[in-house]
N, C-alpha and C positions, 0 to 999 in steps of 0.2 A: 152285732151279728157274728163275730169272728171272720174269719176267710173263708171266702165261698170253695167248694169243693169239685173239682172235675174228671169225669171218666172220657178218656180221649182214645179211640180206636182209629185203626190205621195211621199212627203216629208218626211213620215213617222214621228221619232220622231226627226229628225235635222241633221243627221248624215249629209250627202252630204249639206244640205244648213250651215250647220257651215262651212265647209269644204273648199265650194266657196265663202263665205264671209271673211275668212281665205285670198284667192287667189285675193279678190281686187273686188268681185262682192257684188253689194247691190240688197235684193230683192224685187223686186215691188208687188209679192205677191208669197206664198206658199200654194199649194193645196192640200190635205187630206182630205181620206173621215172617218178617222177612229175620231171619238170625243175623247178617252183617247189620241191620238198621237196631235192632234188640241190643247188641253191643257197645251202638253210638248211643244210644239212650243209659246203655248201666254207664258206658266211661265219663259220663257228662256228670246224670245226676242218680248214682247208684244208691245214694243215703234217702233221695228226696223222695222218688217215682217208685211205685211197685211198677215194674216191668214184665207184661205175660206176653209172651212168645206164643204167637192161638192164632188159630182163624177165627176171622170174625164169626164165620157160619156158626159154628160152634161155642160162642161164646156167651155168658148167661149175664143177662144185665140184673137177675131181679136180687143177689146182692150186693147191690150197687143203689136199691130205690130208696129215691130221696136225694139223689147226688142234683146239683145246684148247677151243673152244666155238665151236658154229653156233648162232644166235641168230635171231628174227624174230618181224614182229605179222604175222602171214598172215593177208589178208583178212578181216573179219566178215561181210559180208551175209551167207554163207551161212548162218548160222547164228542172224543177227538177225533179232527180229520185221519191224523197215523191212526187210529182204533178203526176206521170204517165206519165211526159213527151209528152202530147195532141198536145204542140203546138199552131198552130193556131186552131187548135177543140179546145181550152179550152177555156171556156168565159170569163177565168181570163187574157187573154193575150192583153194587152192594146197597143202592139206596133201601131195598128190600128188607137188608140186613138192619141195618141201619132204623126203620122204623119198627121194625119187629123191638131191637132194644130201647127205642123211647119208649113203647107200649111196655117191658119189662122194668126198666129203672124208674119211669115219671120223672123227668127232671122238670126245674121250673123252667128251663132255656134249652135251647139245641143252634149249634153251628156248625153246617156243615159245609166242606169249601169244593171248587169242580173247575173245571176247562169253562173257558166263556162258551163255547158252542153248546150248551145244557141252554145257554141264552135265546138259541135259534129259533126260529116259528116253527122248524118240523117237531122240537118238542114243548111245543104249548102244551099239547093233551097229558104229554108227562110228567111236568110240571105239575098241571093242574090236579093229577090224580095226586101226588105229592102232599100236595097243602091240601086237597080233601080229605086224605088220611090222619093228615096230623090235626086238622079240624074236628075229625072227628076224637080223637085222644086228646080235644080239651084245648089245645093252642090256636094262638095265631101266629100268620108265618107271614115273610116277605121275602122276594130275592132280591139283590142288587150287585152289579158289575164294580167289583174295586180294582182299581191298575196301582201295582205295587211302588209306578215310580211316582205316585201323590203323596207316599208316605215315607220320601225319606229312603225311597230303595232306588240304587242308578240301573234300574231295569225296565222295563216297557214289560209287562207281566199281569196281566188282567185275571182276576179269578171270578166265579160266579157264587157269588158266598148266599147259603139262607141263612135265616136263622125264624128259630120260634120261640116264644115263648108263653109262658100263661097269659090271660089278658090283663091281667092286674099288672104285671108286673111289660105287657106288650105296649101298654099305651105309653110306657115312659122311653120307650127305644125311638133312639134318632140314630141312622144311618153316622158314620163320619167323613167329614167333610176332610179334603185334599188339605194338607198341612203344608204346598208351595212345591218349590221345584225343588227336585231331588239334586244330589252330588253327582258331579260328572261321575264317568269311568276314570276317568286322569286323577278325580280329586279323589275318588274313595282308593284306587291302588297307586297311587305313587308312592309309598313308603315300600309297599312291598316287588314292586317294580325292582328300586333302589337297591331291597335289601344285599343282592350282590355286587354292590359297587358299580354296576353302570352306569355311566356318565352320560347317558343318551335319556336317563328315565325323566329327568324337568321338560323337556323336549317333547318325548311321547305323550305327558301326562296333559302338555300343554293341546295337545292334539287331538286327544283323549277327551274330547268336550260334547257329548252329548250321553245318553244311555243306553244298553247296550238292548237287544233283542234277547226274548223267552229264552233262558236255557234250558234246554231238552235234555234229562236224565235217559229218557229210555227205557228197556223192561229187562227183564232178564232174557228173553230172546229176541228180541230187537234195541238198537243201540250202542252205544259205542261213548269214550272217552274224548267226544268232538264235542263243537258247541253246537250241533242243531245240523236240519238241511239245508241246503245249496243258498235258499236267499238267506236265513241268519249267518253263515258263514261271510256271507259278503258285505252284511253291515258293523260283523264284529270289523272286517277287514278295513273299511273305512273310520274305524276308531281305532285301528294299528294293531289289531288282534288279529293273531293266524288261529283262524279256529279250527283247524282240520284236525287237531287232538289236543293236548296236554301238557305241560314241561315237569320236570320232576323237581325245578328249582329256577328261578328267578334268573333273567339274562348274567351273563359273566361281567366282570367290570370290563374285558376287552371286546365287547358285544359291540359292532357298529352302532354309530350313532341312530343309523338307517332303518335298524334289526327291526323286524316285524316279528313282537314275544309271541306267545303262546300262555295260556292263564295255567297256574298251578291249580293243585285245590284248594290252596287257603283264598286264591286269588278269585277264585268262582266263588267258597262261601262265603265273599265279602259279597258281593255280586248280588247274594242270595238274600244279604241281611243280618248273616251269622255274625258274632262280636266274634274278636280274634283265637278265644280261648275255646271256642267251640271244637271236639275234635271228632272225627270220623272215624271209625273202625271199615277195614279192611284193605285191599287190594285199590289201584289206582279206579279200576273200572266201577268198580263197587261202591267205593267210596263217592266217585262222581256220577253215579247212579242216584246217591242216598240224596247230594246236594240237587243235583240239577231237576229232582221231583219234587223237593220241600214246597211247604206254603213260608214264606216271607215270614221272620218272627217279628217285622216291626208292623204286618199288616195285620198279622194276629194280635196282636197286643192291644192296637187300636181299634180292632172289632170288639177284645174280647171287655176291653174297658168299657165301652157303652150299652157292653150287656151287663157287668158288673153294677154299671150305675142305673140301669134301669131294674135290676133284682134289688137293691138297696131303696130306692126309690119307693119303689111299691112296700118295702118292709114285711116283705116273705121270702121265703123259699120253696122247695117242693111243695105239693096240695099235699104234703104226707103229715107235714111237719114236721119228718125228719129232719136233723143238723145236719143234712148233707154229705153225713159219712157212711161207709159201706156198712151195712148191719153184721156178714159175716162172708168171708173171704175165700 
């Protein structure tokens, strides 16, 4: 079959498209309306990704039909407590968007990720209008709660993931199963703890022994360069992390043994899942805007494998029979 093919909107800064390129998916293009996250996506993979700078509203999936997974982190506030919880009132809620382009591309698969509060009983009926729309465009759908720290991420980070796909190819999808307990905090940054010679960081890292709480990016006009509100601050505090902003480098080697650090951003995109080479375009705020909203790339990867192997499985692609690449651009 060759490699399956992905159109990923709301990409943000890479998280879920690393994730499913990880899982065996190449993407024919990735869409973003924010210009610093557009950035992080050309500095990472500017040869690999067609990169369009769009609002979703405005974006046309139908030459894209045929592409073998449509992919996206659409919007949370509507559905987070900071958002008010709106919903469909909120004009930030793109599921709309979102299924207008499955009905334009036909993919065989759809994954799309959200706040666990989409989870909640008050939106059963929204939900439900969800998978009877995509019901009716031919799929089936399921949601299920993945918490990022079963896969390998030292984070407590629960996402509300669907996904759909045709039935042929739906019967072979098995959710994935918890891969064990994740890497402390201690274990996954003690090197970078270290890196300025602190002598205090075997100490902290040793102390450093559980995972850490949601990191909250924030929006463009609410947020900030801290790890979160008042109770995630206090659980970073009990893993030895001052979360109330950012450090711009790693303790000093003359740092008391005592020091309560502060996370850099390479320190948080460990946090997040990113490998170490992953790099961020812009300003401190911005760039920890891009990380602290990502989807996990190791939770994507392992969502995005068991769609892979259930498309493989079934031994199709789109009902188009297209290869899964854009017709025209």
């Amino acid at each position: 079959m060759g490699q399956l093919t992905c159109l990923e909107i709301c990409a943000g800064a890479g998280g879920q498209s690393l994730g499913l390129e990880q899982a065996g998916f190449s993407h024919a293009a990735t869409v973003e309306i924010d210009p610093d996250a557009c950035e992080t996506l050309r500095l990472n993979r500017q040869h690999a990704w067609k990169v369009i700078e769009a609002d979703v509203h405005h974006f046309d999936g139908r030459p894209y039909r045929g592409i073998d997974l449509l992919a996206g982190g659409v919007p949370c506030p509507p559905f987070s407590v900071a958002g008010r919880q709106l919903g469909p009132d909120d004009e930030r809620d793109l599921f709309p968007q979102a299924l207008r382009l499955v009905r334009e591309s036909q993919p065989t698969a759809v994954m799309l990720e959200n706040v666990p509060g989409l989870s909640q009983a008050r939106f059963a009926g929204y939900r439900e209008q969800v998978l009877s729309q995509l019901g009716d465009l031919g799929y089936e759908a399921d949601w299920q709660v993945l918490n990022a720290c079963e896969f390998g991420v030292p984070q407590s980070r629960p996402r509300f993931i669907l996904v759909a796909m045709r039935p042929e190819a739906f019967r072979h999808f098995e959710w994935p199963s918890a891969i064990g307990a994740p890497p402390t905090i201690g274990e996954t940054l003690h090197d970078l703890m270290a890196a300025g010679g602190w002598t205090g960081a075997d100490a902290w890292a040793r102390n450093a022994n559980g995972v850490g709480p949601t990191l909250v990016g924030g929006s463009r006009k609410h947020g900030g360069p801290d790890l979160g509100p008042t109770r995630a601050r206090e659980a970073w505090r009990k893993l030895g992390v001052d979360g109330r902003g950012l450090a711009d480098a790693p303790p000093a080697a003359d740092a008391p043994a005592g020091h309560l650090p502060r996370l850099t951003l390479p320190m948080a995109a460990a946090v997040q899942g990113f490998p170490r080479d992953w790099r961020f375009y812009g300003r401190k705020t911005a760039a920890y805007r891009q990380i602290g909203n990502a989807f996990p790339p190791p939770v994507a990867r392992v969502a995005g494998t068991r769609i892979r192997l259930a498309i493989q499985a079934a031994g199709q692609r789109a009902s188009t029979g297209a290869p899964g690449l854009p017709r025209a651009v």
